[in-house]
Residue frames as a rotation matrix with the C-alpha (Angstrom) as fourth column:
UNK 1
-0.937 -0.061 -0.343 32.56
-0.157 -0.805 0.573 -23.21
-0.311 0.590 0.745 29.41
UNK 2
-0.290 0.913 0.288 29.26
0.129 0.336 -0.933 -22.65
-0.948 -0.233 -0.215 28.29
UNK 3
-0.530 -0.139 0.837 28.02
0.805 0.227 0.548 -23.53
-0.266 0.964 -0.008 24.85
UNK 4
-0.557 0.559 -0.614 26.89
-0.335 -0.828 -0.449 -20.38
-0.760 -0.044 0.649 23.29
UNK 5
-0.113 0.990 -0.085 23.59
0.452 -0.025 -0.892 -20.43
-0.885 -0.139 -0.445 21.57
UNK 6
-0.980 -0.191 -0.049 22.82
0.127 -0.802 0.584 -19.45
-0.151 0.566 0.811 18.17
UNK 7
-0.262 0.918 -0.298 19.78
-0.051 -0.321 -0.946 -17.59
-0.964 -0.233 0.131 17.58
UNK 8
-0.890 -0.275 0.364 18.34
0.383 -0.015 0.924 -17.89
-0.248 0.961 0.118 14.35
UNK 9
-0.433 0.676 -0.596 15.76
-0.254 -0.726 -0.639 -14.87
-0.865 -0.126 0.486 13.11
UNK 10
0.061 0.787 0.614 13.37
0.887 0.239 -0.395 -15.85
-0.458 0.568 -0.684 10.65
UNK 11
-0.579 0.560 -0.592 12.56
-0.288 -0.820 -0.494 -12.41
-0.763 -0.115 0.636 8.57
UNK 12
0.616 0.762 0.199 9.87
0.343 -0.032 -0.939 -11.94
-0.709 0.646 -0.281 6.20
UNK 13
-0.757 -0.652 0.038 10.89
0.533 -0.584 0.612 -11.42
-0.377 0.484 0.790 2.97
UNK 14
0.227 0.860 -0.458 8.71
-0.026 -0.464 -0.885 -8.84
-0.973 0.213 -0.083 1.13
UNK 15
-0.049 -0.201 0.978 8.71
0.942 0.316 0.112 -9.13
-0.332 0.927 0.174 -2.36
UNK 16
-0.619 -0.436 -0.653 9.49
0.189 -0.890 0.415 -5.78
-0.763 0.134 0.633 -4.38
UNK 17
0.215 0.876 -0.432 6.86
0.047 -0.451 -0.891 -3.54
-0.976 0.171 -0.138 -4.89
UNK 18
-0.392 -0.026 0.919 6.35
0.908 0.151 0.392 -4.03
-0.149 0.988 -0.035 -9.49
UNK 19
-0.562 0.123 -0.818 6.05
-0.230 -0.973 0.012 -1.08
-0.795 0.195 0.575 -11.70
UNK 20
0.372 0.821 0.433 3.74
0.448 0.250 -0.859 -0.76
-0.813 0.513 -0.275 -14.23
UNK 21
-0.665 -0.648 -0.372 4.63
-0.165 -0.358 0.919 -0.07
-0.729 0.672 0.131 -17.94
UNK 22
0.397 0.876 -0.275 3.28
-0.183 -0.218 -0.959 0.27
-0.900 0.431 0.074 -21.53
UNK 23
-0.481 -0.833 -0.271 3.59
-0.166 -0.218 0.962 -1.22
-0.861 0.508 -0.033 -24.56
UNK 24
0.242 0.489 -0.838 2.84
-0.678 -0.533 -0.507 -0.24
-0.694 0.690 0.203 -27.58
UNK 25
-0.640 -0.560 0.526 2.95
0.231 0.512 0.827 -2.40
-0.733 0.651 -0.198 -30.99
UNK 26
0.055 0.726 -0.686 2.01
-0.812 -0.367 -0.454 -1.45
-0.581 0.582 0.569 -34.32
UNK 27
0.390 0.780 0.489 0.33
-0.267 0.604 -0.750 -3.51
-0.881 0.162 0.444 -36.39
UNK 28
-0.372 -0.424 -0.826 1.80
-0.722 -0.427 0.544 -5.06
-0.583 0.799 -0.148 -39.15
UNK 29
-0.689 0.087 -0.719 0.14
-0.417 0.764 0.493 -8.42
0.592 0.640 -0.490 -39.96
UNK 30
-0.553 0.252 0.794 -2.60
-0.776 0.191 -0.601 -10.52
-0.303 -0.949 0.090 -38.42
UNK 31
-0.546 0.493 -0.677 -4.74
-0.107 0.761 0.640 -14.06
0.831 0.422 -0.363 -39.41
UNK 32
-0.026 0.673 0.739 -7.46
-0.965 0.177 -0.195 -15.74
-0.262 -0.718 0.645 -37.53
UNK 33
-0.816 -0.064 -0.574 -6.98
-0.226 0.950 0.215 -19.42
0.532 0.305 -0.790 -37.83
UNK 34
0.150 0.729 0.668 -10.12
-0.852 0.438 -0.287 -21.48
-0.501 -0.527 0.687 -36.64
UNK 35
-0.620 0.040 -0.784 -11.41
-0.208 0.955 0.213 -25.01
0.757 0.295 -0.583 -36.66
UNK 36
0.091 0.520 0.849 -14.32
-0.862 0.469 -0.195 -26.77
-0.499 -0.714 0.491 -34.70
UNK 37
-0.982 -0.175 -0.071 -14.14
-0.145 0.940 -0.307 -30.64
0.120 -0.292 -0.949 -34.07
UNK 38
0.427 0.795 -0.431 -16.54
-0.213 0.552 0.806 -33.25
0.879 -0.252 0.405 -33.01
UNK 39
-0.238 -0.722 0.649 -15.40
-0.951 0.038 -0.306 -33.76
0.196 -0.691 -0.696 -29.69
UNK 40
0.605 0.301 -0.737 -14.73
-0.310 0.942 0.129 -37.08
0.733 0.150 0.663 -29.25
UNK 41
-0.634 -0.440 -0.636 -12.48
0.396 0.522 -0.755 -37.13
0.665 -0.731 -0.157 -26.26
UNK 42
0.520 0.746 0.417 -15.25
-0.006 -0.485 0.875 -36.24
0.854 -0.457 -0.248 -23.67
UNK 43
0.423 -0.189 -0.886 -12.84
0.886 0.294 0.360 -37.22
0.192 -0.937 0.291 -20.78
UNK 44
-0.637 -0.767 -0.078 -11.26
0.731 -0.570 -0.374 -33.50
0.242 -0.295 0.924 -21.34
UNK 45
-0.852 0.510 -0.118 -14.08
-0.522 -0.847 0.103 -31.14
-0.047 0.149 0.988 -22.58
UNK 46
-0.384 0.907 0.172 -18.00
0.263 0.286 -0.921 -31.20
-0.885 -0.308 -0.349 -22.60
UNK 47
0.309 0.710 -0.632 -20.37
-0.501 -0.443 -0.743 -31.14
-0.808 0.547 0.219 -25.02
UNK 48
0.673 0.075 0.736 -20.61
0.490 0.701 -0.519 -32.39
-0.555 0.709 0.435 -28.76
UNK 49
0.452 -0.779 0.435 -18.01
0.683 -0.012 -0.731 -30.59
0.574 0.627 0.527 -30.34
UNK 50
0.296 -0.771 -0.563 -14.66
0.838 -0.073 0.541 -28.54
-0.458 -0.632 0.625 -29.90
UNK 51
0.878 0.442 0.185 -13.62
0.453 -0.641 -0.620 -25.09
-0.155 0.628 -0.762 -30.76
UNK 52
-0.103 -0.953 -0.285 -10.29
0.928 -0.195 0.316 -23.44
-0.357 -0.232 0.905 -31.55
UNK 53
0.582 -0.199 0.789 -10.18
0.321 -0.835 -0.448 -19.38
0.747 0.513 -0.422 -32.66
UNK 54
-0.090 -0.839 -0.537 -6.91
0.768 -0.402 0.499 -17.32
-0.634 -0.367 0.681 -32.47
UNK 55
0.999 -0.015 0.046 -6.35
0.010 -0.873 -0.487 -13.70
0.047 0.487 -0.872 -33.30
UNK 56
0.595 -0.651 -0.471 -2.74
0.677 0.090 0.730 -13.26
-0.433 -0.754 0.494 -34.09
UNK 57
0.929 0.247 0.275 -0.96
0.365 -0.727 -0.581 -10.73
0.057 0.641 -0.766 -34.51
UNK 58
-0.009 -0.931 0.366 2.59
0.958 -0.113 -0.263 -9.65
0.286 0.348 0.893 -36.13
UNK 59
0.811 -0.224 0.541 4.00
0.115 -0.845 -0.522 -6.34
0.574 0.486 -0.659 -35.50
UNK 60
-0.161 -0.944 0.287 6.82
0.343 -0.326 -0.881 -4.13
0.925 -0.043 0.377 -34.33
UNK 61
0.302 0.140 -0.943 7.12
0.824 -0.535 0.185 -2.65
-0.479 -0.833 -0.277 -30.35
UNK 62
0.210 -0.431 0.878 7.36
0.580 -0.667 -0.467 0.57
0.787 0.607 0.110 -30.61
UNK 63
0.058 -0.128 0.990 7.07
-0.926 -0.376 0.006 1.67
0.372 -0.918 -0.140 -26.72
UNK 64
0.657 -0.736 -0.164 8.84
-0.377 -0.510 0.773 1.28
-0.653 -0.446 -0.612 -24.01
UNK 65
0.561 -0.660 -0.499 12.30
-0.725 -0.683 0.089 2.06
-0.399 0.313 -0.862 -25.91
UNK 66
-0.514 -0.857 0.034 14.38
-0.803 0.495 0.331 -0.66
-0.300 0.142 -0.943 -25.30
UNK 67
-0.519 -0.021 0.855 12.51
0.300 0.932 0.205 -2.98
-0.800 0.363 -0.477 -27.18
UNK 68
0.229 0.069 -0.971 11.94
-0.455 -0.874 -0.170 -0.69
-0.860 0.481 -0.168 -30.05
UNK 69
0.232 -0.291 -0.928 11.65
-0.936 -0.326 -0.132 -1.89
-0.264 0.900 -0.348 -33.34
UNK 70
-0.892 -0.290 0.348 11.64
-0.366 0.914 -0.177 -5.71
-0.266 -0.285 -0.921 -32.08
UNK 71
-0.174 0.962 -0.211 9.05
-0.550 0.083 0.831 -7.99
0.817 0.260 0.515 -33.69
UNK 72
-0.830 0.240 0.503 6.64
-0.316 0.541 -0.780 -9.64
-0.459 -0.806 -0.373 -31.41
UNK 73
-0.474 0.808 -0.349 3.63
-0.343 0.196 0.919 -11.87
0.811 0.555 0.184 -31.91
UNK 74
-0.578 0.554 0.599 0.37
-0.801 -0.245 -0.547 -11.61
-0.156 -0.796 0.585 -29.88
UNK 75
-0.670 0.682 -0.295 -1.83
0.264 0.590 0.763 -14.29
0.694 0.433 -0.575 -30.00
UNK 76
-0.173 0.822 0.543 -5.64
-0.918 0.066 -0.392 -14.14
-0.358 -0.566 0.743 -28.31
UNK 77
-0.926 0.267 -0.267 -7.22
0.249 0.963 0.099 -17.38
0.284 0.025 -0.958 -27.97
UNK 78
-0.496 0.774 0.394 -10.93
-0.643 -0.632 0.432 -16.90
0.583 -0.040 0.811 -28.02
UNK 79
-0.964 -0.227 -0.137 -12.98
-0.027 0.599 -0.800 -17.58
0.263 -0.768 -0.584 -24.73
UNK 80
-0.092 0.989 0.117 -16.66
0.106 -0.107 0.989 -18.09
0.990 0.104 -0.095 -24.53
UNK 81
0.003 -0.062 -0.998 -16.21
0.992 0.126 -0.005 -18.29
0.126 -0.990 0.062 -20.44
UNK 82
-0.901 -0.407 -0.151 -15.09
0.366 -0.899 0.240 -14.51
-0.234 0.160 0.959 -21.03
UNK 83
-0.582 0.730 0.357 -18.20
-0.329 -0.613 0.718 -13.44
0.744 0.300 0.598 -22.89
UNK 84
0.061 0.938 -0.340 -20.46
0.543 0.255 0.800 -15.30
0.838 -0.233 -0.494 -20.16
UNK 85
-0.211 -0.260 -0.942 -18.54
0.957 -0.250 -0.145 -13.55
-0.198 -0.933 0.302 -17.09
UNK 86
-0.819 -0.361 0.446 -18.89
0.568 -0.613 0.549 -10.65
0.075 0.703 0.707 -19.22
UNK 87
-0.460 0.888 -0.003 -22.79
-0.098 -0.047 0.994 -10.87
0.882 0.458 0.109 -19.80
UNK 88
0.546 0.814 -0.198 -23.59
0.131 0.151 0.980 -11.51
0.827 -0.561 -0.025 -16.63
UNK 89
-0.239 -0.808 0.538 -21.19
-0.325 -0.456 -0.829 -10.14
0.915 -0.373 -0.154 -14.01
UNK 90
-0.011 0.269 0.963 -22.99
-0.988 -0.148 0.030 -10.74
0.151 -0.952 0.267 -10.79
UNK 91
0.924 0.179 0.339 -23.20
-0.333 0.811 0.481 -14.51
-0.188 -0.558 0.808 -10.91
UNK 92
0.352 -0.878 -0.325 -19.23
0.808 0.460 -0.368 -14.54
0.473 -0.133 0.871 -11.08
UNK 93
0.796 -0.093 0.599 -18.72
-0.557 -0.500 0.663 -11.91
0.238 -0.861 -0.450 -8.17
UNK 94
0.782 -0.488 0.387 -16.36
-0.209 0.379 0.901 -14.61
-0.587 -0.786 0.194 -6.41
UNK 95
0.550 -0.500 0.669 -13.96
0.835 0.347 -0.427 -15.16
-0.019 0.793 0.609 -9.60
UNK 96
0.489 -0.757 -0.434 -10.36
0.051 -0.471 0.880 -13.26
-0.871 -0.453 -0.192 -9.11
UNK 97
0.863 -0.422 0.278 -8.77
0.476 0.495 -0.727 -13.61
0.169 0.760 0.628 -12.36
UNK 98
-0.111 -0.847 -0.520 -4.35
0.553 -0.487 0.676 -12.32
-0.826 -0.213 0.522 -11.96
UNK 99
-0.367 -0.286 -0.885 -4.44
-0.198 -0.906 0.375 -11.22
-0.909 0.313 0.275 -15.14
UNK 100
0.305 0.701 -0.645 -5.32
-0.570 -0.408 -0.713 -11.06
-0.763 0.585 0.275 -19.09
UNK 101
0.810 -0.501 -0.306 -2.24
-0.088 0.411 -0.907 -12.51
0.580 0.761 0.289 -20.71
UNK 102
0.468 -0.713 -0.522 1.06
0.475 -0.296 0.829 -12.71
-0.745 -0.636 0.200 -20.16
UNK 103
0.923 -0.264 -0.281 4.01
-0.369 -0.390 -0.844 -10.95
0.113 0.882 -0.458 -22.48
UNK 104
0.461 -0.827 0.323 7.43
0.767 0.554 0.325 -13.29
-0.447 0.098 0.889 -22.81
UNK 105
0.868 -0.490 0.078 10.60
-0.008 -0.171 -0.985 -11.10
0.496 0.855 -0.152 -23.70
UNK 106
0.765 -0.536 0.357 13.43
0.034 0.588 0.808 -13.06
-0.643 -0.606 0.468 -23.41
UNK 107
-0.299 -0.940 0.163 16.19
0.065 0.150 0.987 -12.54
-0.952 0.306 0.016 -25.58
UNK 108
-0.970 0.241 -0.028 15.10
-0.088 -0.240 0.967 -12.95
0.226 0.941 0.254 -29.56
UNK 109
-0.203 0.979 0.032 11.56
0.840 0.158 0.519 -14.13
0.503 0.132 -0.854 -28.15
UNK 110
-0.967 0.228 -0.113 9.16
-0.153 -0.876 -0.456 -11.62
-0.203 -0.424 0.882 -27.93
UNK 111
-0.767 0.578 -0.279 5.50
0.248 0.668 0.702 -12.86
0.592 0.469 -0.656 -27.65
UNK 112
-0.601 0.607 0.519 2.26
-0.784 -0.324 -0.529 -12.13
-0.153 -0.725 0.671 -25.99
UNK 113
-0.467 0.833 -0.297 -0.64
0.067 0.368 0.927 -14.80
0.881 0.414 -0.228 -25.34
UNK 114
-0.940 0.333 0.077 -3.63
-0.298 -0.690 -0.659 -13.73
-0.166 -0.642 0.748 -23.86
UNK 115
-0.465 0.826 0.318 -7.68
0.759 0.557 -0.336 -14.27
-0.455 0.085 -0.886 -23.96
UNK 116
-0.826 0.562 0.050 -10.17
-0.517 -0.790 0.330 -12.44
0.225 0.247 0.943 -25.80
UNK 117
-0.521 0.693 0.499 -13.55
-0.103 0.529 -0.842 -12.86
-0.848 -0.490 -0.204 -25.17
UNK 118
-0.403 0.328 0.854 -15.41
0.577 0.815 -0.041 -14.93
-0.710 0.477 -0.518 -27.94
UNK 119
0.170 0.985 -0.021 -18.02
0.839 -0.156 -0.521 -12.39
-0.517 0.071 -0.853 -28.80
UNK 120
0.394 -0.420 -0.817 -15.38
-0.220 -0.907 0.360 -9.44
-0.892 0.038 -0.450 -29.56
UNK 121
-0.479 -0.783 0.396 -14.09
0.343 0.248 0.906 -11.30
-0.808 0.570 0.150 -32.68
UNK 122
0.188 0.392 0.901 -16.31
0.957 -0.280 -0.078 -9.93
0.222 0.876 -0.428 -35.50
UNK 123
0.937 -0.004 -0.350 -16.10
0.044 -0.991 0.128 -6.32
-0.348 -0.136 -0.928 -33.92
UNK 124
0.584 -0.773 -0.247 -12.13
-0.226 -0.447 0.865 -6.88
-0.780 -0.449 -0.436 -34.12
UNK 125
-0.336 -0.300 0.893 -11.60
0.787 0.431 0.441 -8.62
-0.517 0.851 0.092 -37.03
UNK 126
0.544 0.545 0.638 -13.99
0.833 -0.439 -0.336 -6.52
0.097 0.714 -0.693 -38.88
UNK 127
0.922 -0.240 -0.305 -11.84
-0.044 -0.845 0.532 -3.52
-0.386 -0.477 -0.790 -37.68
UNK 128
-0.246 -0.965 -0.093 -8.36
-0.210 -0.040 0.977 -4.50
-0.946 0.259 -0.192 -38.42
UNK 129
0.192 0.554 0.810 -10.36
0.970 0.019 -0.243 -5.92
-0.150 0.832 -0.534 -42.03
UNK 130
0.812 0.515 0.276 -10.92
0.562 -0.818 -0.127 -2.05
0.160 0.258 -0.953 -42.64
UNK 131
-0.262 -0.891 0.370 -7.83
0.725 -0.435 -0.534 -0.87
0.637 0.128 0.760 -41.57
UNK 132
0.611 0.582 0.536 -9.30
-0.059 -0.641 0.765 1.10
0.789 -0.500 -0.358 -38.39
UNK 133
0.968 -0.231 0.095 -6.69
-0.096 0.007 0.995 -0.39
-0.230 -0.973 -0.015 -36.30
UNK 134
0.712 -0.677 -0.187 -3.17
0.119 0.379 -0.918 0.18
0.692 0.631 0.350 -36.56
UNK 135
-0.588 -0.676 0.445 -1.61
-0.530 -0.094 -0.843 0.22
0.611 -0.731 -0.303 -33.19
UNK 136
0.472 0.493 -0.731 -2.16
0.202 0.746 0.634 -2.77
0.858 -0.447 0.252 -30.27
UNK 137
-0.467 -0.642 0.608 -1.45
-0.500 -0.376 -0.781 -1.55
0.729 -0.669 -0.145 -26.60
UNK 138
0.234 0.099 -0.967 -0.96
0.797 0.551 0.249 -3.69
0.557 -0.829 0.050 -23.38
UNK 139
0.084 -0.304 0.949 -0.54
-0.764 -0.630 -0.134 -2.13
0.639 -0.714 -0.286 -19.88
UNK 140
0.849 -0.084 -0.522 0.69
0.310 0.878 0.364 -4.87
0.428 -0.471 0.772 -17.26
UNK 141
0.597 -0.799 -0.072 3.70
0.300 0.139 0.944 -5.24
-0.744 -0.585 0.323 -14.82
UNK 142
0.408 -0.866 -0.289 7.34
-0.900 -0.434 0.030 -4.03
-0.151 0.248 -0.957 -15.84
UNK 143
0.565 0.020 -0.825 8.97
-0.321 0.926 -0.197 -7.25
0.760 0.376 0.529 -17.19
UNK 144
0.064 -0.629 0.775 10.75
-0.884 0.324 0.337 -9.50
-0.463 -0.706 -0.535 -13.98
UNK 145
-0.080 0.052 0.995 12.48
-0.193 0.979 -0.066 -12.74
-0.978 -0.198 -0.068 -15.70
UNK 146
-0.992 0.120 0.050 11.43
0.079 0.257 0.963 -12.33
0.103 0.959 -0.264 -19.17
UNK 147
-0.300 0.953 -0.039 7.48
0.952 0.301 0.044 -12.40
0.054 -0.024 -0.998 -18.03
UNK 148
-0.895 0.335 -0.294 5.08
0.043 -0.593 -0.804 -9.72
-0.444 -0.732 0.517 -17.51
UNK 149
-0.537 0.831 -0.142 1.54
0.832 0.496 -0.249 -10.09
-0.137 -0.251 -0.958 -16.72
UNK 150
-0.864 0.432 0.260 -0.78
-0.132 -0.692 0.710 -7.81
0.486 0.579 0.654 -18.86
UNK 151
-0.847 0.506 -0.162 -4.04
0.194 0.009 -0.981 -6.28
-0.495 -0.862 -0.106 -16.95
UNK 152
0.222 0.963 -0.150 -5.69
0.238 -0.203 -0.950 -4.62
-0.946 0.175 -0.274 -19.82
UNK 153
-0.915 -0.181 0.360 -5.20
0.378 -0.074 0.923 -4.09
-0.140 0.981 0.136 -24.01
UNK 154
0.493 0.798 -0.347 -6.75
0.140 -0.466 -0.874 -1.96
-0.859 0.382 -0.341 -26.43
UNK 155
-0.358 -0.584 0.728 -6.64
0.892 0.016 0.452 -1.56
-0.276 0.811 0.516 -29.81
UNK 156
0.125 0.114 -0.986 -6.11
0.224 -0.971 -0.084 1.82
-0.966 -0.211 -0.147 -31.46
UNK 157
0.807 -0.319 0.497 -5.89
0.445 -0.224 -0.867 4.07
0.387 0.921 -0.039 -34.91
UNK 158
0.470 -0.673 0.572 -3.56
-0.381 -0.738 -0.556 6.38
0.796 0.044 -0.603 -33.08
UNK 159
0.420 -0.489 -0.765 -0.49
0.833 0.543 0.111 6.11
0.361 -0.683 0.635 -30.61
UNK 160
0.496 -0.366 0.788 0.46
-0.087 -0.923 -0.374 9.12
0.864 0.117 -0.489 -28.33
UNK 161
-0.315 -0.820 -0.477 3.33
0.475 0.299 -0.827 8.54
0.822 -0.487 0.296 -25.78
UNK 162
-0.686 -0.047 0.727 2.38
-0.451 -0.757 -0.474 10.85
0.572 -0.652 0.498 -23.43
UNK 163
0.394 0.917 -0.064 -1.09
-0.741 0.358 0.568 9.50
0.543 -0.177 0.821 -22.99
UNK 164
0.652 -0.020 -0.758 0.91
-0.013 0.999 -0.037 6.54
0.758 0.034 0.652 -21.63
């Protein structure tokens, strides 16, 4: 008798094509914590001292539905790397970045952290200061896991579903 032979097919998998989604969060609370160091561990960071600035912000989702009325908190972490890619596009041509942030909603957590660039904090502060902003929209991937991976954010005075 002869020994049959199994064949074994390899396939590609393809990974499933991600939708794209909006969400919306008004505004209900925000702080800016800072702090600059001496930097005294040089073995991590350059230079003579260390910075820390965070925009965060408290509010409610109000788009997409099912997470309606759920608080979440955003945080930016201000990046000076940002404002220089910013200022000077062409000499970072070869720089890919995936995305902006990410947004976490898992179960009670609901969270966003994300970069801002350095230079945008007096425009944005001074803004939410004044009450000019009162709505904080991401646009990024449909959530897979609990994760999705924000491309672009804008703050707003107004919020019109459609538009979205």
């Amino acid at each position: 008798m002869a020994k049959q032979q199994k064949t074994s097919r390899k396939t590609k998998k393809t990974k499933p094509e991600r939708s794209y989604t909006a969400y919306c969060i008004e505004i209900k609370d925000w702080s800016v914590p800072y702090s600059l160091h001496l930097n005294e561990h040089k073995k991590f960071r350059n230079g003579p001292y260390w910075e820390y600035v965070e925009l965060k912000i408290l509010g409610d989702f109000i788009f997409p539905d099912r997470f309606a009325d759920k608080n979440v908190e955003c945080r930016f972490l201000g990046s000076r790397s940002m404002t220089k890619m910013l200022n000077q596009p062409d000499k970072y041509d070869d720089i890919k970045p995936l995305c902006l942030g990410s947004m976490t909603l898992r179960g009670e957590r609901k969270e966003y952290l994300g970069s801002l660039p350095m230079d945008t904090f007096p425009t944005i502060v001074g803004s939410l200061a004044a009450n000019k902003y009162k709505y904080l929209i991401f646009h990024g991937y449909t959530p897979r896991y609990g994760t999705a991976e924000i491309f672009s954010y804008h703050f707003d005075r107004f919020f019109e579903e459609e538009d979205w």
